[in-house]
C-alpha positions as CSV (number, residue, x, y, z in Angstrom):
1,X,-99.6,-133.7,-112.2
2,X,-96.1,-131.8,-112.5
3,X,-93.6,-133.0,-110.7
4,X,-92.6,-129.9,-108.0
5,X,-89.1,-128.9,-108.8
6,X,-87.0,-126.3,-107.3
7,X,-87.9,-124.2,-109.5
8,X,-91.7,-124.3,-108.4
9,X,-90.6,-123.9,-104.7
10,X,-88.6,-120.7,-105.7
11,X,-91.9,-119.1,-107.8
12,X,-94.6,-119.8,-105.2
13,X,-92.4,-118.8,-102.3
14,X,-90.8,-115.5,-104.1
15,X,-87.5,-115.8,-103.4
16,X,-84.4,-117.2,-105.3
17,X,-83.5,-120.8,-106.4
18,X,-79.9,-120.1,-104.2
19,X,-82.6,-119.4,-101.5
20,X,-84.5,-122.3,-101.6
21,X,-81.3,-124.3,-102.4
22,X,-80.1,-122.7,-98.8
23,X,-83.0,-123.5,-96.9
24,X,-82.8,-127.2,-98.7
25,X,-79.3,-127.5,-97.4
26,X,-79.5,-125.5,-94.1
27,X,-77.2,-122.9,-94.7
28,X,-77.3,-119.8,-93.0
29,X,-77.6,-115.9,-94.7
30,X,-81.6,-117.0,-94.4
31,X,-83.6,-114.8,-92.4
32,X,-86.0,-116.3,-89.7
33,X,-89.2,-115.4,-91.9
34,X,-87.8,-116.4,-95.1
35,X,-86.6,-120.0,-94.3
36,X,-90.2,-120.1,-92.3
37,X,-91.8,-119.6,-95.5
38,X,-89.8,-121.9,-97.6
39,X,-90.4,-124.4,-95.6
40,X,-93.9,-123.6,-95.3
41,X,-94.4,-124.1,-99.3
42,X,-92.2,-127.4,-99.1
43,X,-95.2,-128.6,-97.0
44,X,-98.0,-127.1,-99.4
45,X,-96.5,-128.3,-102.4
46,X,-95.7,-131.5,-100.9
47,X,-91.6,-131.1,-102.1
48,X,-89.2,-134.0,-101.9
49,X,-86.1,-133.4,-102.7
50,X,-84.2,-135.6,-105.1
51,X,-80.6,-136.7,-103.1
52,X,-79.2,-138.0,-106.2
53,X,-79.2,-134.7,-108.2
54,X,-78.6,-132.9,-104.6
55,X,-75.4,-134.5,-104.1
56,X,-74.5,-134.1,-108.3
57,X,-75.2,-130.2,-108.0
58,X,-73.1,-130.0,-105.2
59,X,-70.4,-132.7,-105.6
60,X,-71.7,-134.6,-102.2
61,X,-73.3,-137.7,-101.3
62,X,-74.7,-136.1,-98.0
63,X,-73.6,-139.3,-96.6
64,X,-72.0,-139.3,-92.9
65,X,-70.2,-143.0,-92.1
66,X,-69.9,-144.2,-88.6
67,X,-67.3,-146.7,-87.6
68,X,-67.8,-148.9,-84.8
69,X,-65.8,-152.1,-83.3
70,X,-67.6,-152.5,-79.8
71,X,-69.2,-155.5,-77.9
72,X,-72.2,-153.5,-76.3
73,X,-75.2,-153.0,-78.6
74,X,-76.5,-150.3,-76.1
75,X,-73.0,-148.3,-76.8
76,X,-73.8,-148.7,-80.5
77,X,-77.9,-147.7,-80.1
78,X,-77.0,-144.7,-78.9
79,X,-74.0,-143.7,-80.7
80,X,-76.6,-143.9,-84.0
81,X,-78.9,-141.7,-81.8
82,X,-76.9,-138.7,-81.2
83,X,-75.7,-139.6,-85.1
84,X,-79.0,-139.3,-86.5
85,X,-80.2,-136.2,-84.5
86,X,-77.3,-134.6,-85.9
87,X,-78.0,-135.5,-89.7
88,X,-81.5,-135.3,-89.6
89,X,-80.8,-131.6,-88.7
90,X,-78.5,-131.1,-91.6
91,X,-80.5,-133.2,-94.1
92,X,-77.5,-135.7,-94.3
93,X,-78.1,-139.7,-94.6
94,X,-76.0,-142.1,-91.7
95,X,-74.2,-145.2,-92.8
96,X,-73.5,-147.5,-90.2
97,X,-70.1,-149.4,-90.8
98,X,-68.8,-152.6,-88.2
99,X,-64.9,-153.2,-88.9
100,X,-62.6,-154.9,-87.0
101,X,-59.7,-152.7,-85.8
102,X,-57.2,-155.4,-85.1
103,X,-57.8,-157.2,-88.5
104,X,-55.0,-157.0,-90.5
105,X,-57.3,-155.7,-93.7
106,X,-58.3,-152.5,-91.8
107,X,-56.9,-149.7,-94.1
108,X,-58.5,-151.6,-97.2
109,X,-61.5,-152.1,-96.1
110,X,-62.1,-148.4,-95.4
111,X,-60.3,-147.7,-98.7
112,X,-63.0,-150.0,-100.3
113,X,-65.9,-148.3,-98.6
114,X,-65.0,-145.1,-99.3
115,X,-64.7,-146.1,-103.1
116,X,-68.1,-147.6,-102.9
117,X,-70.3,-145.2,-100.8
118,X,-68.8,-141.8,-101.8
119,X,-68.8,-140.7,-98.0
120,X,-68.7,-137.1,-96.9
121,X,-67.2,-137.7,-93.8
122,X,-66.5,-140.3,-91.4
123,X,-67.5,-140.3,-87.4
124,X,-64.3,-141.9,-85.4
125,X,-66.2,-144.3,-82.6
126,X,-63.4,-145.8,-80.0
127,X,-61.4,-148.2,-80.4
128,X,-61.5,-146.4,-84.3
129,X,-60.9,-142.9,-82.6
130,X,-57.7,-143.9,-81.2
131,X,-55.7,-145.3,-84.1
132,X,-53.4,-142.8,-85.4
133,X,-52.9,-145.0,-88.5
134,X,-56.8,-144.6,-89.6
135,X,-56.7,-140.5,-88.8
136,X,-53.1,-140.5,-91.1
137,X,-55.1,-142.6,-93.8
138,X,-58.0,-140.3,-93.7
139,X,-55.9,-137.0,-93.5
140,X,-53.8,-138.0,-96.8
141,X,-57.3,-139.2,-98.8
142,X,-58.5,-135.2,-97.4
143,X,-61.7,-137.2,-96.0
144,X,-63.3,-134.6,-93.2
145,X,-63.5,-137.1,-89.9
146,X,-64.9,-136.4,-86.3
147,X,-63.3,-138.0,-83.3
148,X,-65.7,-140.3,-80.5
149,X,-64.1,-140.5,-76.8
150,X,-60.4,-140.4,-77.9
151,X,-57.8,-140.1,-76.1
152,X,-55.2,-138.9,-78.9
153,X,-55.0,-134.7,-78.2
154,X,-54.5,-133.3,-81.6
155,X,-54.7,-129.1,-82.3
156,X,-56.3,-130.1,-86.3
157,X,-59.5,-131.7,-85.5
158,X,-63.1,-132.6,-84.5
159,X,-63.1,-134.7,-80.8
160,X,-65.4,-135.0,-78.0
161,X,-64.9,-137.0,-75.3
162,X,-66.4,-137.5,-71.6
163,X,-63.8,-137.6,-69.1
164,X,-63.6,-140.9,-67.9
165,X,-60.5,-140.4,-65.8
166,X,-62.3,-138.1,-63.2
167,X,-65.7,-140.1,-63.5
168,X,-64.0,-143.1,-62.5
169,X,-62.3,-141.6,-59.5
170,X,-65.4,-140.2,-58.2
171,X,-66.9,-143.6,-58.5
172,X,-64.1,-145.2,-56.4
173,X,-64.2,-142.4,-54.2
174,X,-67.8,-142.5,-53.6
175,X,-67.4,-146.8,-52.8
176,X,-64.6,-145.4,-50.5
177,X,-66.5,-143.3,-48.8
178,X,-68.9,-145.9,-48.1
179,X,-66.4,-147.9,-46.4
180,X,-65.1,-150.2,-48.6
181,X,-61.7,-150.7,-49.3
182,X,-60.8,-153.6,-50.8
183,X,-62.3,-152.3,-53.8
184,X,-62.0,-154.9,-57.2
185,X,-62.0,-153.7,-60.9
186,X,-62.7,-155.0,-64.2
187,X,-60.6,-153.8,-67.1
188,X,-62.5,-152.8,-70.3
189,X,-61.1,-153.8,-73.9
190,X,-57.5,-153.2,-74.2
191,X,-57.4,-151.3,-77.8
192,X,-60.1,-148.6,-76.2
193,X,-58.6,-145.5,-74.2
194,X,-61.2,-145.4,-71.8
195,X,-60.1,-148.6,-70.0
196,X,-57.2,-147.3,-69.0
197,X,-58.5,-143.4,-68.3
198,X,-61.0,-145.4,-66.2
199,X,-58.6,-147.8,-64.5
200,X,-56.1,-144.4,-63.6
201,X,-59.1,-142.9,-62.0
202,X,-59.7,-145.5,-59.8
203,X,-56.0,-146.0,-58.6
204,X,-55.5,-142.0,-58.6
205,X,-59.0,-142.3,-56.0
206,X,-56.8,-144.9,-53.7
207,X,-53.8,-143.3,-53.9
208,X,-55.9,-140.0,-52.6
209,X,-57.2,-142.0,-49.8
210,X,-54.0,-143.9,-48.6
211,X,-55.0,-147.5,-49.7
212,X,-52.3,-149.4,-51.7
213,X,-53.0,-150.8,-54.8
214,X,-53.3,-154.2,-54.8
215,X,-53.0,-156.1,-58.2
216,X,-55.1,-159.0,-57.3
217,X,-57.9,-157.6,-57.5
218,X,-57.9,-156.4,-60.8
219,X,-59.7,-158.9,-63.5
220,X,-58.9,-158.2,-67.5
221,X,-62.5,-158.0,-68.8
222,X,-63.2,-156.6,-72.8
223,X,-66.6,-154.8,-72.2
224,X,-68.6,-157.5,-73.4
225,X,-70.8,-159.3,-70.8
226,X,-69.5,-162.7,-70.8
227,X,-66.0,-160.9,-70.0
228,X,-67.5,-159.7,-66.6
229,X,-68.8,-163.4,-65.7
230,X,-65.4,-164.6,-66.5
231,X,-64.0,-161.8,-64.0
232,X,-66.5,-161.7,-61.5
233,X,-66.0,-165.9,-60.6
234,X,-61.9,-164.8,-60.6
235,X,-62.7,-161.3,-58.3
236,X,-65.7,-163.9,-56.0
237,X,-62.6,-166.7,-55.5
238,X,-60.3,-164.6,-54.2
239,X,-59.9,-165.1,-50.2
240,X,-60.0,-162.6,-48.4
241,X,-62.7,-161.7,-50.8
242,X,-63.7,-158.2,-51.7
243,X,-66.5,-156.1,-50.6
244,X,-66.9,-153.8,-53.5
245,X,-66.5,-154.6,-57.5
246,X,-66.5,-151.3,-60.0
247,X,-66.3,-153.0,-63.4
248,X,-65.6,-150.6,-66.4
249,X,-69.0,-150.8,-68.1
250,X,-72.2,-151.7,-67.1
251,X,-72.7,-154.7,-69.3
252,X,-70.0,-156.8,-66.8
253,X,-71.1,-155.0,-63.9
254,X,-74.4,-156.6,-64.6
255,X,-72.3,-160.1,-64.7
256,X,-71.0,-159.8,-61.3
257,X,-74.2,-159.0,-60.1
258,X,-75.8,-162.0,-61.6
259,X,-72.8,-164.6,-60.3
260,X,-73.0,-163.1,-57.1
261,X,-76.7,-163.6,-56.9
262,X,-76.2,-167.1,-57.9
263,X,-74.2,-167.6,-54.7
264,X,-76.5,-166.0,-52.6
265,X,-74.6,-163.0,-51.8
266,X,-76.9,-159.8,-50.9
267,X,-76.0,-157.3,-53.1
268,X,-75.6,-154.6,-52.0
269,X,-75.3,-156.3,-48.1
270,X,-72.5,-158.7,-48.5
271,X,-71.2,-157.1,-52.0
272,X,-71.0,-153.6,-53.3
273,X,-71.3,-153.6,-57.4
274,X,-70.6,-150.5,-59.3
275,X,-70.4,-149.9,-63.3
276,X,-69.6,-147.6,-65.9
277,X,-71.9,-145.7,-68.9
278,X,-75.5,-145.8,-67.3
279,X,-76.3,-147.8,-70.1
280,X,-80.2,-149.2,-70.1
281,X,-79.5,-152.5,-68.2
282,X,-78.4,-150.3,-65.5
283,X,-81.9,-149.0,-64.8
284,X,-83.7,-152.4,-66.1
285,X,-81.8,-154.6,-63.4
286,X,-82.2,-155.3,-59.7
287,X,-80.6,-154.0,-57.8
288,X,-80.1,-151.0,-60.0
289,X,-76.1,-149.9,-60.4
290,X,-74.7,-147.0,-59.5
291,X,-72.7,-146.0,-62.4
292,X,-71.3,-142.7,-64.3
293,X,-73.5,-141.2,-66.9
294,X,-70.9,-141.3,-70.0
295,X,-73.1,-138.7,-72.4
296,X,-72.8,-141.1,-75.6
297,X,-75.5,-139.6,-78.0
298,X,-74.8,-135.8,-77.0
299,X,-70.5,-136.8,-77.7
300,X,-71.3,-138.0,-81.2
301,X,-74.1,-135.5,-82.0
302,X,-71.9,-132.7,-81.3
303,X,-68.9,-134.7,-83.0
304,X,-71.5,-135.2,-86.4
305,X,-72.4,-131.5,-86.0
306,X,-69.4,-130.5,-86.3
307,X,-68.2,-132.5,-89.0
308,X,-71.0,-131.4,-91.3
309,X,-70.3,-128.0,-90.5
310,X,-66.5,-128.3,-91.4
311,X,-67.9,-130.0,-94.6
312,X,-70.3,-127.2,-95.8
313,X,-69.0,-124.0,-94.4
314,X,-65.1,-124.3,-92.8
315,X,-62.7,-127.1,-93.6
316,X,-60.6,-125.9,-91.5
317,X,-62.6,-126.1,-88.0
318,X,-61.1,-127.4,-85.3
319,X,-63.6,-128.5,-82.2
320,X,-61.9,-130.2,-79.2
321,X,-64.5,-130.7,-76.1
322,X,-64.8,-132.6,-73.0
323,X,-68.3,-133.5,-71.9
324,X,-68.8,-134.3,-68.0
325,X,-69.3,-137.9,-66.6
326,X,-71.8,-137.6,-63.8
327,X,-72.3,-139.9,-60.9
328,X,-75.5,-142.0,-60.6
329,X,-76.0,-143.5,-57.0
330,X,-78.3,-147.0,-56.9
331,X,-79.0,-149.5,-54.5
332,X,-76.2,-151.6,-56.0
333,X,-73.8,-149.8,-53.6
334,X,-74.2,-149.1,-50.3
335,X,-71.8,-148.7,-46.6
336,X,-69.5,-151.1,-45.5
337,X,-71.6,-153.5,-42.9
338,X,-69.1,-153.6,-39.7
């Protein structure tokens, strides 16, 4: 049997070979009918396309990278997600990369995988999305990139982002509301923007409701689970103790709720826990946590959208958008017993 070429999708479909090529590579100047029908004889004639002479025709590799430096394998799950819907609908191919953003090798390494992997482009997750050094390295090697929850406002690029400021103050506000106002929180990893967006929120929600800010009952954490045990025995020592804790993702959130179970305090009764993302565990645990719904895989598949489109049809694109972080209540939180 022949083996069905582009050619042979062109003849038994009737159109052009820059048709079927369009359709292949989801352009648009396709009618409705006419990419229905190309796509109808890829199925009949049982078409694969060959990605190695794709990417030769048209000097790609239809390769998207992701970087990613973060402790939560949920985060990263459903970064590739939203990454994969995105390509998939493009007919591009996701590389995962890990890297280490503090590591003193960090330009090289990237220097070394774009050498080796001929990327496309390159999808920014934080702490990644936030170094200036990385976007100036990409911007002089004219590598098309795509910004994850950064903080850094530029007029020349790709970024989405949730706002993590304002879902953090409605958190607080929502634990205030309930009563509580010796309120504890758990700092996130110190080289990602959103610990500190989320940590303004929730002094900006105390400072709206006339409670100082009191420094004692802030715990560093890094967004990594055993960060929030570590916290949550500091935040539980303290005397007078608190009756809420809001830790900056859900991962240490789920900590506190474990320690404080451990010394037999009734959540939410005795102890109010609150988190950050709405990641899995926050549904999967008991009590479940009241959290803010950070829209991970919709962030980075419009970010990977994007980027593709500013690689096949305008360099020049710039997309800036901020996504909303929604409240989720649970029984993890509930009013201040008197």
């Amino acid at each position: 049997m022949k083996k069905v070429t582009i050619n042979s999708v062109a003849t038994y479909a009737g159109v052009s070979k820059k048709t079927v090529s369009r359709v292949l590579n989801n352009e648009p100047n396709v009618s409705p009918a006419t990419r229905e029908k190309v796509l109808k004889v890829f199925k009949e004639l049982d078409y694969t396309p060959n990605p190695i002479a794709r990417g030769l025709a048209r000097n790609r590799s239809f390769i998207i990278g992701c970087l990613y430096d973060n402790p939560s394998k949920s985060y990263i799950t459903r970064v590739q997600s939203g990454a994969l819907e995105a390509c998939h609908k493009f007919g591009y191919n996701l590389l995962i990369h890990p890297c280490e953003l503090r590591g003193e090798a960090l330009i090289e390494n990237i220097e070394q995988l774009l050498q080796t992997s001929r990327l496309d482009g390159l999808v920014l997750t934080p702490p990644f999305s936030d170094s200036k050094e990385l976007v100036a390295f990409l911007k002089k090697k004219g590598l098309p990139y795509a910004r994850v929850a950064s903080a850094i406002e530029e007029d020349d690029s790709i970024s989405v982002r949730s706002n993590d400021e304002q879902g953090a103050l409605e958190l607080t506000e929502h634990l205030i509301k309930l009563g509580h106002k010796e309120i504890a929180f758990i700092k996130g990893h110190p080289d990602h923007s959103a610990t500190e967006l989320r940590f303004s929120g929730y002094k900006r929600a105390l400072a709206n409701h006339g409670i100082a800010f009191e420094p004692r009952l802030v715990a560093e954490g890094n967004f990594s689970y055993h960060s929030g045990a570590d916290s949550a025995k500091t935040i539980l020592d303290l005397n007078p103790r608190p009756t809420a804790v809001f830790a900056s993702n859900d991962y240490m959130a789920a900590a506190v709720l474990k320690l404080a179970t451990q010394r037999q305090l009734k959540v939410p009764e005795a102890l109010s826990i609150a988190g950050f993302d709405n990641a899995p565990i926050a549904r999967h645990i008991w009590p479940g946590l009241t959290t803010i719904a950070q829209p991970v895989e919709e962030m980075t598949r419009l970010a990977v959208e994007h980027l593709i489109l500013s690689i096949t049809e305008s360099p020049d694109m710039v997309f800036q958008t901020v996504l909303e972080a929604k409240l989720i209540c649970r029984e993890s939180t509930a009013p201040l017993e008197k």
